[in-house]
KOLDREN-526746 format. One line per 2 residues: number of its first residue (from 0); for each residue x, y, z of N, C-alpha, C, O. Coordinates in Angstrom, 2 decimals, padded with zeros to 5 digits. Atoms other than C-alpha are relative to their C-alpha. Layout:
BEGIN
NUM	X,Y,Z,X,Y,Z,X,Y,Z,X,Y,Z ~ ...;
END
This chain:
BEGIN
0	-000.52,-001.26,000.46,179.52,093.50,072.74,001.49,000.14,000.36,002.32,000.72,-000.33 ~ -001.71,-000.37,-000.22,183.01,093.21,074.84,000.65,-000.56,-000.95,001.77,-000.22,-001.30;
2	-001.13,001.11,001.14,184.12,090.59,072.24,000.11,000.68,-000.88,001.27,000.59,-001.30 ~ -000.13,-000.93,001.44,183.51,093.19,069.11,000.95,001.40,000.09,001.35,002.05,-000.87;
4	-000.68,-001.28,-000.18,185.47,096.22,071.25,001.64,-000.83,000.46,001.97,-001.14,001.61 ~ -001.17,000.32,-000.20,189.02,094.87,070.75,001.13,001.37,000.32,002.28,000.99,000.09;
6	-000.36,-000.98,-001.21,190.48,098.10,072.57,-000.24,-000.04,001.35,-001.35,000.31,001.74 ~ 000.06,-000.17,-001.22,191.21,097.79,076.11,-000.47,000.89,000.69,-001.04,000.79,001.77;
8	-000.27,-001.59,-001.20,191.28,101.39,077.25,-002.08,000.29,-000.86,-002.78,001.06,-000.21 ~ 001.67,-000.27,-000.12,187.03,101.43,075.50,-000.15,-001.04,000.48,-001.37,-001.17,000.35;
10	000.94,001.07,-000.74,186.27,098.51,077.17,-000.25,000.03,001.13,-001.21,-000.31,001.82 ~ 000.50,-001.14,-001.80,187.18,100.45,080.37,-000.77,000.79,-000.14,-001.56,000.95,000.79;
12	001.06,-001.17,-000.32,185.23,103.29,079.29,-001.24,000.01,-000.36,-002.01,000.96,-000.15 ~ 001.19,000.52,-000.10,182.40,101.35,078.24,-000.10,-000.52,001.55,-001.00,000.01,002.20;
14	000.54,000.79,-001.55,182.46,099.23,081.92,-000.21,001.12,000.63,-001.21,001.08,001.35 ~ 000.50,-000.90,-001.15,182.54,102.56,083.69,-000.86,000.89,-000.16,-001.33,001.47,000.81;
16	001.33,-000.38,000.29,179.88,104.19,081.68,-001.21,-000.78,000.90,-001.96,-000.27,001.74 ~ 001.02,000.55,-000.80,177.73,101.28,082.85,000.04,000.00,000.92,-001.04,000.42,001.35;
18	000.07,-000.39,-001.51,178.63,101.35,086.33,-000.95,001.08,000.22,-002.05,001.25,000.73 ~ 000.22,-001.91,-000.66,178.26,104.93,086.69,-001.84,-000.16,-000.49,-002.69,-000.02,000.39;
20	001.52,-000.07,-000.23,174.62,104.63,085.37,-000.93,-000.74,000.38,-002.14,-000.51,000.29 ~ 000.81,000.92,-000.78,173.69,101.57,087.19,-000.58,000.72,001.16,-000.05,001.74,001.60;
22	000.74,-000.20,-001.16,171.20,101.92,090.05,000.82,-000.81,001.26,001.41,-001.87,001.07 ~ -000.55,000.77,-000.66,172.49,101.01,093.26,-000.27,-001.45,000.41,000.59,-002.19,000.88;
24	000.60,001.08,000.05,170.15,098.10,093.36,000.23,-000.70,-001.37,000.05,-001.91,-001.35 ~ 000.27,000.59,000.99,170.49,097.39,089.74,001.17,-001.26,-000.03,001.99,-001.61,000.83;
26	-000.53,000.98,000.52,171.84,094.50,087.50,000.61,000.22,-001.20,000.00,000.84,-002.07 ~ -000.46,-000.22,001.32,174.43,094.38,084.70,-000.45,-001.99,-000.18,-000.17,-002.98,000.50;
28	-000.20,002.03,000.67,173.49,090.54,082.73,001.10,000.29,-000.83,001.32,001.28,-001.53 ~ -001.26,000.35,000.79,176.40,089.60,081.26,-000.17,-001.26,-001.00,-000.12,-002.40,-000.54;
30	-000.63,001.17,000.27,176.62,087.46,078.38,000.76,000.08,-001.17,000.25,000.89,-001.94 ~ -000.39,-000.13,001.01,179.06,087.02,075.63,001.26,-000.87,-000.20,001.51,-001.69,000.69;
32	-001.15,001.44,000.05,182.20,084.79,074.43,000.60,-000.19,000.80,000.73,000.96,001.23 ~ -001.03,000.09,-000.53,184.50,083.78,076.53,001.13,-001.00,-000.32,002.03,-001.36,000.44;
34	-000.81,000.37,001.55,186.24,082.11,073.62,000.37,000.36,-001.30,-000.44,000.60,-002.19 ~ -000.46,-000.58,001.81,188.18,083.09,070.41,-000.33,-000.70,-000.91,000.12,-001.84,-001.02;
36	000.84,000.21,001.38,186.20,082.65,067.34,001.29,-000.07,-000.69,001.74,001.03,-001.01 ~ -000.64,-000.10,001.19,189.11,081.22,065.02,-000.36,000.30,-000.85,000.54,000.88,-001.45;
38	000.15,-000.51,001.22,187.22,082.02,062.08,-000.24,001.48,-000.11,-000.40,002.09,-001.16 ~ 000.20,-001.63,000.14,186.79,085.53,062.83,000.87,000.92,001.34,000.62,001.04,002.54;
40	-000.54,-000.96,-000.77,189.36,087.97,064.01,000.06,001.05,000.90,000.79,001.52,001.77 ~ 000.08,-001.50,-000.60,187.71,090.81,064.65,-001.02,000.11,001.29,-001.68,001.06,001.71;
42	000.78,000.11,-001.88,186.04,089.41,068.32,001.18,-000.96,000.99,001.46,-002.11,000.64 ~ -000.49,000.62,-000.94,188.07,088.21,071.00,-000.58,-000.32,001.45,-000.82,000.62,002.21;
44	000.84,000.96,-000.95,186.47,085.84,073.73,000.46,000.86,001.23,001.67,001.07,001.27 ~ -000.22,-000.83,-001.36,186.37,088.07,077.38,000.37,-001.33,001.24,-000.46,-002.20,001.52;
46	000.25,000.98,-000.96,187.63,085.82,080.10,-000.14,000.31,000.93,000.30,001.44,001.07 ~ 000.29,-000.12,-001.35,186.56,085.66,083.68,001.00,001.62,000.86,000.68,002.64,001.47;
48	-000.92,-000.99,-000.51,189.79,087.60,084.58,-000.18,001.52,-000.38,-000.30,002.43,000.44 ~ 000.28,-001.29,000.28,189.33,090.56,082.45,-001.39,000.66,000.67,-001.42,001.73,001.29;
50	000.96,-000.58,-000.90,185.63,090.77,083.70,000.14,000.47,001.04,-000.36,001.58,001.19 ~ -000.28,-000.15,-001.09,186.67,090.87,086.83,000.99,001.46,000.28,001.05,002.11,001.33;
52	-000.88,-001.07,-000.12,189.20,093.63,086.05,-000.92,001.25,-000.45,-000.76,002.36,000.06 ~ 001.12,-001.10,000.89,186.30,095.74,083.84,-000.47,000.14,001.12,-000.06,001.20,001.60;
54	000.70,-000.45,-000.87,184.24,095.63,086.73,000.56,-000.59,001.74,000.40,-001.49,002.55 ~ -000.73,000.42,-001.68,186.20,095.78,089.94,-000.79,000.52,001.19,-001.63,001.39,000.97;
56	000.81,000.36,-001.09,184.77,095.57,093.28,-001.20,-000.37,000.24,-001.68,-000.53,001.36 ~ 001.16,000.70,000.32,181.72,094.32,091.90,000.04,-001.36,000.45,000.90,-002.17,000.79;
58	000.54,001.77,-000.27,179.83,091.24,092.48,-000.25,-000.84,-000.91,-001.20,-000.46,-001.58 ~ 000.09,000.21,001.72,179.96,089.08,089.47,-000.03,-002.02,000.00,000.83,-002.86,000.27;
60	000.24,001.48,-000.05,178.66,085.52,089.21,-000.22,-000.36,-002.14,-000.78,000.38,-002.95 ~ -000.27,000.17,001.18,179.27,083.91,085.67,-000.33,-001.67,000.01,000.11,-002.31,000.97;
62	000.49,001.38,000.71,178.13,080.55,084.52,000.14,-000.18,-001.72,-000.48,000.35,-002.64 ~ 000.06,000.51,001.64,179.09,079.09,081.18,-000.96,-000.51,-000.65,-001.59,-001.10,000.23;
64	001.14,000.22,000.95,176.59,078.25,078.86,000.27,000.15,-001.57,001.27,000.66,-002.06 ~ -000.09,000.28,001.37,175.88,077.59,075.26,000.73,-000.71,-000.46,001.89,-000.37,-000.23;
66	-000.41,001.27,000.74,176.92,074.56,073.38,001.04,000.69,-001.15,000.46,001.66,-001.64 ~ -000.76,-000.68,000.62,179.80,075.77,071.15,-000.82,-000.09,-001.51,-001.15,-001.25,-001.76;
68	000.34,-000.24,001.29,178.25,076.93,067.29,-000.08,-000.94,-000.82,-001.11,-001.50,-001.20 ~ -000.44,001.51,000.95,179.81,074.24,065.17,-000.75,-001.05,000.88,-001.34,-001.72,000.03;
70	000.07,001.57,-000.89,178.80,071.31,067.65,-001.75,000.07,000.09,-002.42,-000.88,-000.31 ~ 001.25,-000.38,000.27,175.27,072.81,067.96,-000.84,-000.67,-001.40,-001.54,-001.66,-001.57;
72	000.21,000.62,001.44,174.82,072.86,064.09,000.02,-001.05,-000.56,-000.91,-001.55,-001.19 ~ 000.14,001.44,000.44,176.21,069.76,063.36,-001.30,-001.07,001.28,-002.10,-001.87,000.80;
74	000.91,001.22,-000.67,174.06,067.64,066.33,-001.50,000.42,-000.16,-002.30,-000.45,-000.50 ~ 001.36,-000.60,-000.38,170.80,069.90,066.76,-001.07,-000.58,-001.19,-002.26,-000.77,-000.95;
76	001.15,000.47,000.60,169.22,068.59,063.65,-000.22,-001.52,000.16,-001.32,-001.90,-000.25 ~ -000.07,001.59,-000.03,169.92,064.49,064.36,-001.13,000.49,001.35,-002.36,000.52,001.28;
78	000.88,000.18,-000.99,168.91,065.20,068.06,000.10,001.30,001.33,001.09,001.91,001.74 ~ -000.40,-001.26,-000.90,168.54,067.80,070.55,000.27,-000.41,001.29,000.64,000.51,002.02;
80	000.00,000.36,-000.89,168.72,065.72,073.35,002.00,-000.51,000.34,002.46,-000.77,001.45 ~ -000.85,000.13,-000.47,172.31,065.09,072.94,000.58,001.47,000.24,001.39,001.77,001.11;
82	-000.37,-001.63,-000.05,172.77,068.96,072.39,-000.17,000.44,001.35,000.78,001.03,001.88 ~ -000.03,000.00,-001.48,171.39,069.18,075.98,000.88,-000.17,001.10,001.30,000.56,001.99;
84	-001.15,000.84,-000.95,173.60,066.55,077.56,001.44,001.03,-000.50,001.96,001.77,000.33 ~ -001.33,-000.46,000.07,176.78,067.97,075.86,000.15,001.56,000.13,001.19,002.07,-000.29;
86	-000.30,-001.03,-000.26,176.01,071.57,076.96,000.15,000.04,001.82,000.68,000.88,002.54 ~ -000.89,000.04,-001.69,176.51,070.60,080.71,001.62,-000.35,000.01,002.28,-000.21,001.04;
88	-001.28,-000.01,000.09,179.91,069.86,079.55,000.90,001.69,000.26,001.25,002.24,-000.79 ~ -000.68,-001.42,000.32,181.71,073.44,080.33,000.65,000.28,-000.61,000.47,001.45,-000.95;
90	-000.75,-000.20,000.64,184.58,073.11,078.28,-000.65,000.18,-001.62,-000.29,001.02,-002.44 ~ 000.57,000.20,001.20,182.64,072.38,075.34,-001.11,001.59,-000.66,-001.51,001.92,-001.78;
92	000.94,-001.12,000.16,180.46,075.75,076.01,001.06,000.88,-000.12,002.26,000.75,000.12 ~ -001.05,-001.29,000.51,181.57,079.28,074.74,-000.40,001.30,000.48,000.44,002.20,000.50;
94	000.16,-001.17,-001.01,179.95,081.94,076.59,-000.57,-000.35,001.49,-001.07,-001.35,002.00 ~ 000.00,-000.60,-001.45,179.72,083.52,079.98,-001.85,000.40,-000.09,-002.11,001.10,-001.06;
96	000.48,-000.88,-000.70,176.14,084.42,081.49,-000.22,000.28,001.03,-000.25,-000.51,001.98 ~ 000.17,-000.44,-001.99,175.59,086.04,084.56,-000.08,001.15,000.22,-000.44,001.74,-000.80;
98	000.49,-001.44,-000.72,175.23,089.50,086.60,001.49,000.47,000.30,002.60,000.01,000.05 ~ -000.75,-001.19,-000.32,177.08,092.05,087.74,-000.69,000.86,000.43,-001.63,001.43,-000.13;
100	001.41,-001.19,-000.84,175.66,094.34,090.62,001.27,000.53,000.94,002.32,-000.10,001.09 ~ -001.16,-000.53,-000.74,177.74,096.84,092.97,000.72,-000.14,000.78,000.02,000.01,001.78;
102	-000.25,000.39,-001.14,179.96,096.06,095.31,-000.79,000.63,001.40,-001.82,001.31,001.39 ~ 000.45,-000.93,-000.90,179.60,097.14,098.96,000.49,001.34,000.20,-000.02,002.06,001.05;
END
């Protein structure tokens, strides 16, 4: 969803909506690009840094994941087993998932 709100100042007032109605125990999952979709303008990829700025003094663990779209498509029908191997590659992956829970 952060990739589709290309406004800064709602992407703050979406992160502090969710804060504010997180539980103090709860969990935000996070996942979504953290790469720019050349073929489509209207999402821009969230990187680590901005997360980190959306949700400040939080606790925020992020792991890359997903095999990039194109690379998927083209291998997944030959074999899935290289689709596997080349999604431990990080560079090659395009989103972020992970948590987000309150600081202390």
């Amino acid at each position: 969803m952060f990739t589709s709100t290309l406004d800064i100042s709602m992407k703050q007032s979406i992160a502090g909506e969710m804060l504010r109605v997180l539980k103090p125990d709860g969990i935000i999952l996070w996942y979504d690009y953290y790469r720019n979709n050349p073929m489509n303008p209207d999402v821009r990829g969230v990187k680590k840094r901005e997360i980190v700025e959306l949700f400040r003094g939080c606790h925020i663990y992020l792991k890359r994941i997903t095999l990039a779209p194109p690379l998927t498509r083209a291998i997944a029908p030959r074999t899935t087993i290289l689709c596997a191997i080349l999604e431990k590659v990080p560079f090659l992956c395009t989103h972020y998932l992970g948590t987000i829970t309150k600081g202390p």
